[in-house]
N, C-alpha and C positions, 0 to 999 in steps of 0.2 A: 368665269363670268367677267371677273377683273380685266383679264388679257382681252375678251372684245371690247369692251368700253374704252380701255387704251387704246385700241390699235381704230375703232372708230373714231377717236378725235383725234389720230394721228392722220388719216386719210383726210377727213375733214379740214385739217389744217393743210394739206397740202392741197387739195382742190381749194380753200381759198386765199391761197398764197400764189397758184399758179392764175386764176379768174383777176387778181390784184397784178400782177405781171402782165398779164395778156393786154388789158386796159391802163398800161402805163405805157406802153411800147410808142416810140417815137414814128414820125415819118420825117421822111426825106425829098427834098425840093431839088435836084440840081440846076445849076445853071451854068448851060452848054450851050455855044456855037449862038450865040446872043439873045437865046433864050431859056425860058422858066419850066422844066418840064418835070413834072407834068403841070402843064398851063393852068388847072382847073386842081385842084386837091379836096375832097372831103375827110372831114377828120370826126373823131367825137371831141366835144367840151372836156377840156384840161390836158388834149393830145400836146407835148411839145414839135413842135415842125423843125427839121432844121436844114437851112439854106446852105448846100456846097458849091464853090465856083470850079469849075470847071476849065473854067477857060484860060485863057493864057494872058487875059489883063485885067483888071481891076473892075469888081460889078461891087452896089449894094442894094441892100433890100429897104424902102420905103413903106409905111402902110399909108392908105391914103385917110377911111374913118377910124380905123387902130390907130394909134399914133405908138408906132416905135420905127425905130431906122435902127441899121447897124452900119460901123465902119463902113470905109471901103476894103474889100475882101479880095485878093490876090489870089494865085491861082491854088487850090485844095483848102481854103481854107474855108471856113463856117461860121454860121452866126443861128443862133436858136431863139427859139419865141415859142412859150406857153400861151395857146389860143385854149382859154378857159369859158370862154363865153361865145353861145350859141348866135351866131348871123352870116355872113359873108362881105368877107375884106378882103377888097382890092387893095394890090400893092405892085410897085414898080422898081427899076433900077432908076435913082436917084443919077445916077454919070450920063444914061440911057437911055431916057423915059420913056420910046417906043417899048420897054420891055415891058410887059402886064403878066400877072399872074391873080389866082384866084382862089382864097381859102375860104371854103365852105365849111363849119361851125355846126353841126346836131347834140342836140340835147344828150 
């Protein structure tokens, strides 16, 4: 009886070790050939996003109602941002500004 009760809250713990994984996993933004793609991202609240350049010269990432910017970002490099709060923010290349991109926020 011992042995299932262990081995229940061992399984237990590993489904929710693996459901707490699942919902920490980051996304990824690239930015290639002078744009954000994918242009439009939906994420859940407290997704970390993270922005790679791609390209072969200097892009950054602006938010326009978020307020965060990072560096200017060289080629393979990145910049990360915790979107914890549910709405959708517009953001640009700051060097760039035709570049738009769009993170959509769910509860």
């Amino acid at each position: 009886m011992r042995y299932k009760i262990c081995l229940a809250l061992a399984l237990a713990r590993v489904a929710f070790n693996g459901a707490r994984a699942f919902a920490a996993q980051d996304a990824t933004v690239a930015i290639d050939n002078f744009a954000f793609t994918p242009a439009t991202l939906t994420v859940k609240a407290g997704t970390k996003v993270v922005f790679v350049n791609h390209d072969d010269i200097p892009h950054n990432v602006v938010g326009e109602k978020l307020k965060f910017r990072s560096r200017a970002l060289d080629t393979d490099e990145s910049f990360a941002f915790v979107f914890d709060k549910p709405g959708d923010f517009v953001y640009f290349c700051g060097l760039h500004p035709q570049m738009k991109g769009e993170i959509r926020v769910t509860p």
